[in-house]
C-alpha positions as CSV (number, residue, x, y, z in Angstrom):
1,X,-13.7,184.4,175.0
2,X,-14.5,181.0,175.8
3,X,-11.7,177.9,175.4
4,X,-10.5,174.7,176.8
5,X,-7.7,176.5,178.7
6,X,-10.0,178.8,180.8
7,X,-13.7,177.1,180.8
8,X,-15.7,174.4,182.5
9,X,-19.1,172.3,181.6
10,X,-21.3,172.9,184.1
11,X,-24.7,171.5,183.2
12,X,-26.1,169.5,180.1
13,X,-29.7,170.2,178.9
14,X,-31.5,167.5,176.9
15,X,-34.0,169.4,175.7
16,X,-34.6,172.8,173.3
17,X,-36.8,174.1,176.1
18,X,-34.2,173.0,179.3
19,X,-32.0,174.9,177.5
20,X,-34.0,178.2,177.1
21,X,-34.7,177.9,181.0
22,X,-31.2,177.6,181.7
23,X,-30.0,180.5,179.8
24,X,-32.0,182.6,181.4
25,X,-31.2,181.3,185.0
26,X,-27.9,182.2,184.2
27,X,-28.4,185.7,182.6
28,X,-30.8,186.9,185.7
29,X,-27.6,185.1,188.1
30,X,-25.1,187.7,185.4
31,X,-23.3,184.3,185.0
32,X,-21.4,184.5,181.7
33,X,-21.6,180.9,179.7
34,X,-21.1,179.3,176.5
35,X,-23.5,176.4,175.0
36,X,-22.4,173.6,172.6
37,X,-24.8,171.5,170.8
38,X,-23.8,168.0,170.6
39,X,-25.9,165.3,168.7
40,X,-25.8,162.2,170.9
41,X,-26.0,159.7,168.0
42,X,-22.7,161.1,166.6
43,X,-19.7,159.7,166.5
44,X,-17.1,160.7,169.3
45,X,-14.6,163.6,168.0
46,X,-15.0,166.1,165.4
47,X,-18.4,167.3,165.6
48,X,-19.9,168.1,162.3
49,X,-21.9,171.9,162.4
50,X,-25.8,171.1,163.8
51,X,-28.4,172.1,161.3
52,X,-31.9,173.8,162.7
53,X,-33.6,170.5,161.3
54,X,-31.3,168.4,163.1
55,X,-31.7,170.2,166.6
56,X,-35.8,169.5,166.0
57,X,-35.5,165.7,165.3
58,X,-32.2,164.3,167.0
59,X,-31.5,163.9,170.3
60,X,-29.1,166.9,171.2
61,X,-27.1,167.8,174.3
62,X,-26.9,171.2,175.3
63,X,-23.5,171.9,177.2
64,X,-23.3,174.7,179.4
65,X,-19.3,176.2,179.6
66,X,-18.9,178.8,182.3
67,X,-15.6,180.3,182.9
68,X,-13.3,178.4,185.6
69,X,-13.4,181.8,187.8
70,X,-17.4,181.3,187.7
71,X,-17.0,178.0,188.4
72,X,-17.6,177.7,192.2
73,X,-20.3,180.3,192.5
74,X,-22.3,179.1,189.5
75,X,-22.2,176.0,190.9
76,X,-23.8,176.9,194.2
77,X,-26.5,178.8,192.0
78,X,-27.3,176.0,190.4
79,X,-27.8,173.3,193.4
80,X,-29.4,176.0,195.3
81,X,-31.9,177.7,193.1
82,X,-32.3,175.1,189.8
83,X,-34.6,172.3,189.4
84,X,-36.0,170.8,186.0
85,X,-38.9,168.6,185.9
86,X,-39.6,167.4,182.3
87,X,-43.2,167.2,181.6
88,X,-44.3,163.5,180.9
């Protein structure tokens, strides 16, 4: 289980698709992770429960939580093997 006691954020996504790639770089790594949708327009605090309609026309941040343990290694994963290039 995932909390604030024994998890970190280790990447943001700004995109549905980012997000999708990044899930499975973690899964083929057999890095454990949590993601949180965050609307970016919202105000700081209590977020309110994202609806499918708002992930397709907000701008949402997807936060990637790995497990403090992880943190090290999936950090080395990342900077060594990930790159996203949005297409323009």
């Amino acid at each position: 289980m995932f909390t604030s006691f024994n998890s970190l954020a280790i990447y943001s996504a700004h995109s549905l698709e980012e997000q999708g790639l990044m899930r499975q770089f973690l899964e083929q790594a057999g890095i454990e992770y949590s993601v949180s949708a965050m609307d970016t327009n919202a105000p700081k605090g209590l977020y309110p429960a994202i609806s499918p309609e708002l992930l397709l026309t907000q701008e949402i941040d997807y936060v990637f939580y790995i497990r403090k343990k992880d943190f090290d290694r999936a950090k080395a994963h990342i900077q060594s093997n990930w790159h996203w290039e949005e297409n323009i």
